[in-house]
N, C-alpha and C positions, 0 to 999 in steps of 0.2 A: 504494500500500500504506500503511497507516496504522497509525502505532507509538504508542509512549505519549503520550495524549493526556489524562493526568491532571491537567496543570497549564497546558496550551496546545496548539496543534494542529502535529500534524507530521505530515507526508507525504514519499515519497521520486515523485520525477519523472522519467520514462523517457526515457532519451536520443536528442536531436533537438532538442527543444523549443530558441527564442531565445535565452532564460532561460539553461539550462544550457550552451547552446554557448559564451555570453559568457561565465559563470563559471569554463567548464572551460579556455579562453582565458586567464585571467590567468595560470595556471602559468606562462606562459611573460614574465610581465614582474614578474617576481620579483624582487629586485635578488641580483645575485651576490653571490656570497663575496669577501669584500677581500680583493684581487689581493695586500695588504701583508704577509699572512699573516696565522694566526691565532692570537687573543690566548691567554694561561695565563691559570689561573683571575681571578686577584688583579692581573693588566696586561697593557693594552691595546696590541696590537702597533704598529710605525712606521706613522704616516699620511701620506699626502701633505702634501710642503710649496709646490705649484704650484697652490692651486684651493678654497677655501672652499665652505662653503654652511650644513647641519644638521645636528646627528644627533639621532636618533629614538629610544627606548626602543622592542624589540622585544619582544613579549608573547608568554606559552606558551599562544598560546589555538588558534582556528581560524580561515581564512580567509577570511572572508564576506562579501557582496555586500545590502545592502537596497535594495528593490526595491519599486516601487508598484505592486501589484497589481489591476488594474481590474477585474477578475471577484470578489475577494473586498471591494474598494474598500476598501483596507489595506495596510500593506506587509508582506513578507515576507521572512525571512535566507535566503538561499541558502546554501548549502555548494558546493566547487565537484564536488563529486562527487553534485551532485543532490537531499541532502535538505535540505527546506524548514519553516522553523517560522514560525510566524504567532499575533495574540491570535485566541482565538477569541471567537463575540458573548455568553457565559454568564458572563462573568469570569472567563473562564481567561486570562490576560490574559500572552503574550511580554512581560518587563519591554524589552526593546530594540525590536524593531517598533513598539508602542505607545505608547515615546517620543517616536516618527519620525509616527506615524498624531493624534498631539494637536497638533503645531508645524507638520510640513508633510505634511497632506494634500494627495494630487495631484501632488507631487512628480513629476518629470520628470526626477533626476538617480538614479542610480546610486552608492551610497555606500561606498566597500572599505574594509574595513579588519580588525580581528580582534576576534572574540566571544571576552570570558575570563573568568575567574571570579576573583573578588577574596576576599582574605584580611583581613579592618577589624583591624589594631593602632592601637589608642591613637589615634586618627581617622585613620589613614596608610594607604595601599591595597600590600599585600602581593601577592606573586604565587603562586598553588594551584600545584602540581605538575603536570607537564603532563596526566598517564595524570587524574588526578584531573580535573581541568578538563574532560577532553572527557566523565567520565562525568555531570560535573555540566549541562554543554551540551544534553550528548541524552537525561537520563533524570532530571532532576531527585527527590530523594528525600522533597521538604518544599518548603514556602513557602520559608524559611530559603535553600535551596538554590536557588533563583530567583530572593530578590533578590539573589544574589550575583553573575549574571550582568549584565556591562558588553560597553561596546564601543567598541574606540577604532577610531576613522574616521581614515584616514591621505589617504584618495583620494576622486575622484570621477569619474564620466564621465558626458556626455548624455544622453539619448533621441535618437535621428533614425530618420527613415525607415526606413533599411537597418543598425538596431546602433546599437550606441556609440559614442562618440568623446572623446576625453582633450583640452577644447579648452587651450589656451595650454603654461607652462611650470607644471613641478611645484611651482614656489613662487608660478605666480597661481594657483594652483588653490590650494595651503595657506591662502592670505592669506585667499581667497574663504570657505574653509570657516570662519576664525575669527573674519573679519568681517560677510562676507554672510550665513551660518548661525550664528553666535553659540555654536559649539561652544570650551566650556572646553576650558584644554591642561589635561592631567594627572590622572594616575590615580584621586588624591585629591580629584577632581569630582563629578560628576553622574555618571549612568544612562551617557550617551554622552559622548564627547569626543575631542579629540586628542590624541595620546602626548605624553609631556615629550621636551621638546624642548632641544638646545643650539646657539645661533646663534653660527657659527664665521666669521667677519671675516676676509681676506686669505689664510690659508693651512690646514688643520688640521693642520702640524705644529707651527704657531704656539700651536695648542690644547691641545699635549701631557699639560700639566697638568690645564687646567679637565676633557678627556676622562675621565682617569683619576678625577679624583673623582667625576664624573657617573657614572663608569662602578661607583665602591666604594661610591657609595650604589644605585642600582638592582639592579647584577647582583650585587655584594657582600651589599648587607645587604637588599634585598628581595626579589630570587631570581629578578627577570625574565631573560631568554633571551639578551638580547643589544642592539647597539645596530645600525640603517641609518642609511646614509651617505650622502644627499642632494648631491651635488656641483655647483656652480655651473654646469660644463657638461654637464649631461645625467644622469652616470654616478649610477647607485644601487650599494650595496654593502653588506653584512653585515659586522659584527663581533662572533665571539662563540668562547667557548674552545672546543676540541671535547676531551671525553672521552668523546662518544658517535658512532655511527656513524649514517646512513639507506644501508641496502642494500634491494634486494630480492630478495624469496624464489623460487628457478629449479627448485628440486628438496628431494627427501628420499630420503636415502639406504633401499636395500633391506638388509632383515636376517632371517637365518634361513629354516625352511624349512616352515611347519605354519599360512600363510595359508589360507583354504579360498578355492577360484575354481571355476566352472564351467566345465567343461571344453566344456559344449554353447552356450552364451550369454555366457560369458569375466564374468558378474557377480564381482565381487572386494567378499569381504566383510571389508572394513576399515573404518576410521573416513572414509578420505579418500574414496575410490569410493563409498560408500553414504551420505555429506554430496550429493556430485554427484547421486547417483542420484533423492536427496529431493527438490534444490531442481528437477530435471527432474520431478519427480511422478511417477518410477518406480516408487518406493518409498513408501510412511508415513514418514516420521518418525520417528513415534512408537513403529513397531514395534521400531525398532533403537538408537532414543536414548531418554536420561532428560531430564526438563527442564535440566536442566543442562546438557546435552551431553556427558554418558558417552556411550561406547557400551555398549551393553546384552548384555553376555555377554564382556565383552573388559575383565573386572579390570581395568582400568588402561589396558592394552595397547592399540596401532591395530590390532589386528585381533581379528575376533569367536573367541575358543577353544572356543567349545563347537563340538560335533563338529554337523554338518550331516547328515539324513540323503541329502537330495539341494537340487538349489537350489530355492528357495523361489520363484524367479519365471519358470521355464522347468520344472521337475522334472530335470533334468537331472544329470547324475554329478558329482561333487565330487572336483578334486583339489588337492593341496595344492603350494604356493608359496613365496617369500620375498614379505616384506610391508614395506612404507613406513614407519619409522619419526620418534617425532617431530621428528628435531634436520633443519632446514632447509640447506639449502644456499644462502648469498646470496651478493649478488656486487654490485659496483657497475658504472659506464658509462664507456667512451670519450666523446669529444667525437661520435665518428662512429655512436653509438647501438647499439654491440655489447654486453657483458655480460661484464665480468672477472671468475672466481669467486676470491672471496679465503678463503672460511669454510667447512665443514662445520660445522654439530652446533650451531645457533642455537637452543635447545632449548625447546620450547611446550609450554604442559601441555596433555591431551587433555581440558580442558573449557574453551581458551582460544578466545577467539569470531574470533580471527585462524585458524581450521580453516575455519569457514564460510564464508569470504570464497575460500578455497583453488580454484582449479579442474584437476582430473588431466586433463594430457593423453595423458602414454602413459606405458610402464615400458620402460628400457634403457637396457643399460651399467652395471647395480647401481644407477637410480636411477628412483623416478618423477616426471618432469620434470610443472613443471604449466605454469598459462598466468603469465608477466610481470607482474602486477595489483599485489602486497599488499607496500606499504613498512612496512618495520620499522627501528624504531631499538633499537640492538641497544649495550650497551657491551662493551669489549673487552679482553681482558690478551695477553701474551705474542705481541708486535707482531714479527714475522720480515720482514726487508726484503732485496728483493732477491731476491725465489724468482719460479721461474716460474711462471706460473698461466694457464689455458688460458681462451682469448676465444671466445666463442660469439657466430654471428650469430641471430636470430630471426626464421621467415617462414612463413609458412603452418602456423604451430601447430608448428611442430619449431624446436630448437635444431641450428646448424648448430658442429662445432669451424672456429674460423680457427685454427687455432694457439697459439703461449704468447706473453706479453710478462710481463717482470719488473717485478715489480708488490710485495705484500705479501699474507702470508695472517698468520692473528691465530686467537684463542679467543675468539668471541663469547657474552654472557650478559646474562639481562634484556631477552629479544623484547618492544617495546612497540610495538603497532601504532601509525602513522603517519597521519590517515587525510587530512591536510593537503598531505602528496606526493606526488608523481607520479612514474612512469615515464618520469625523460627525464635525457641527460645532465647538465641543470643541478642539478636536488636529489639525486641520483643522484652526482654526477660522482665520478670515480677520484680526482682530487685533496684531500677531505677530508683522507685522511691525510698530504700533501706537509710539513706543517710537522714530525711526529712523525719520518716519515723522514728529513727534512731533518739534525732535531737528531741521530738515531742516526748516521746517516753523520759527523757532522761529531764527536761521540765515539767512534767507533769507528776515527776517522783520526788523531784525537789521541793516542789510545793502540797506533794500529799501531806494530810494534818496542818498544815499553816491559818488560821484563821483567819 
């Protein structure tokens, strides 16, 4: 399928291919969350004092793979969820592919790292806002907004036979990239490069200090995401404050009673069922949405209110329902890949493009459950620790209850799609909130008994 191709070519690629197996594969060597907790805004939490290595400037970009493409004899960015941008031969010209296609043609390496969009003060590389960045990534508006796309290369892997392969340790591989590739460190470089970097001697709690100022000029005063922790032996690790959440969306609550559904063909005329019904080719489109993505008779509303004489795709009788409203239901992950719900009411505007990604799989229990797909990062007020919330397992398209574990629910606001994460315990995992809980428990036990 081919999307905006006004300034360079971009395709999406159907799952199976090499390509995307390897890409969809890095999810899973992502470096965790520091085990050490996580930092507040303005300080960086206790770090190991048994194990040196780097830390890394973490970018609010997207996580991308380039790639040498022998059928277009070029390289191309991979996204790991499949869509591909490339120059094309008229001068439409990817500023990061076409860096990689002038120095190393033919290339036989695999280069990871993350596509972002840069903000020029005073000749210093600023960091976009995340939401902003990815629109600038996939739909550039201007020239302007093209050369602002960079890419910092953190990794690389082979070509072989059967796949890829990560040869030596993560610092011959860095060494390789700054030496043998000739990739500047830092932001404030070139087109490409690799992230600023701080080389940490003996221990990193030995580093405590130098971290903190690394950490009040980048995450402080230039608005990057955070820092990875490189460790001498092996271990990768994140550092970064959380005032945001990554859940995913399980459900949306049903409300009221004056859906219209066909009582002969069970068609459900809302916003969510008649998105599904289109991308299946059931439907037009265009019959039932605006370019925008209203829906067309539904003021506002997820479901169509003008009155139906019969269903429009059976002729069938029409009776009336409770309908799917927009506030989501999310939840995060056990270690064992089940589904904690901690939120009701994650609230999406009905022309936000996180609907289309949506898929309904059934309606019950006052909710319509869809499929596991669409990470959102969501921020959060009024954090309750310590309530039960019930664990769902997921298998053949239904949600199964196991039970409750005491856990946290919250008031979620500010659904920003995700489209960097995935479905799995690691970016997912229950524990983001372990430090906020930590601290409430450890206030709330100081002032137990205090009059």
């Amino acid at each position: 399928m081919r999307l905006n191709q006004r300034f360079f070519g971009q395709m999406h690629f159907e799952k199976g291919t090499p390509e995307r197996l390897f890409c969809e594969g890095l999810r899973a060597l992502k470096p965790s969350m520091s085990q050490y907790g996580f930092a507040l805004r303005d300080v960086v939490p206790p770090l190991p004092g048994e194990v040196g290595g780097v830390l890394q400037v973490k970018y609010n970009g997207m996580l991308t793979v380039i790639l040498w493409d022998e059928e277009r004899r070029g390289f191309v960015a991979w996204s790991p969820r499949g869509r591909c941008y490339f120059s094309l031969g008229d001068g439409r010209s990817h500023p990061v592919t076409e860096y990689f296609n002038e120095r190393h043609p033919g290339c036989g390496l695999a280069f990871i790292g993350e596509t972002y969009v840069e903000r020029r003060i005073g000749g210093r590389g600023y960091m976009t806002e995340f939401n902003r960045s990815m629109s600038v990534i996939k739909n550039p508006r201007g020239r302007g907004d093209v050369a602002r796309i960079k890419f910092a290369v953190f990794d690389y892997a082979e070509a072989t036979d059967d796949g890829y392969r990560r040869p030596g340790s993560y610092f011959d591989r860095l060494r390789e990239l700054r030496e043998g590739y000739g990739f500047a460190v830092g932001c404030d470089g070139g087109r490409v490069h690799l992230p600023d970097s701080l080389t940490v001697e003996g221990s990193f709690a030995a580093y405590q200090c130098e971290t903190q100022r690394f950490w009040d000029e980048y995450m402080g005063e230039r608005g990057f995401e955070g820092l990875v922790m490189h460790t001498e032996d092996g271990e990768a690790y994140k550092l970064k404050y959380r005032d945001t959440l990554d859940a995913v969306i399980i459900a949306f609550r049903m409300s009221g009673d004056r859906r219209q559904v066909c009582e002969r063909c069970g068609a459900r005329f809302d916003a969510f069922w008649l998105r599904s019904l289109a991308k299946r080719g059931e439907v037009r489109r265009g019959d039932w949405f605006d370019e925008e993505g209203r829906l067309v008779g539904g003021g506002g509303s997820s479901f169509v209110q003008e009155p139906l004489p019969e269903c429009p795709l059976c002729g069938g009788g029409i009776v009336l329902t409770a309908w799917p409203v927009f506030g989501a239901k999310i939840a995060l992950m056990t270690p064992g890949g089940d589904f904690v719900d901690i939120a009701d009411g994650a609230q999406l505007s009905y022309i936000s493009p996180i609907l289309d990604l949506v898929e309904p799989l059934y309606e019950e229990g006052g909710y319509l459950w869809v499929r596991p797909e669409v990470v959102i990062e969501v921020s959060y007020q009024d954090l309750y620790v310590d309530r039960p919330r019930p664990v769902y397992g997921f298998k053949d398209g239904r949600y199964v209850e196991r039970g409750t574990l005491n856990a946290v629910s919250l008031r979620p606001y500010g659904p920003r799609l995700r489209v960097d994460k995935g479905v799995n315990p690691s970016d997912l995992r229950l524990e983001q909130l372990s430090y906020y809980v930590e601290r409430l428990r450890r206030i709330r036990e100081a002032w137990r008994g205090v009059s």
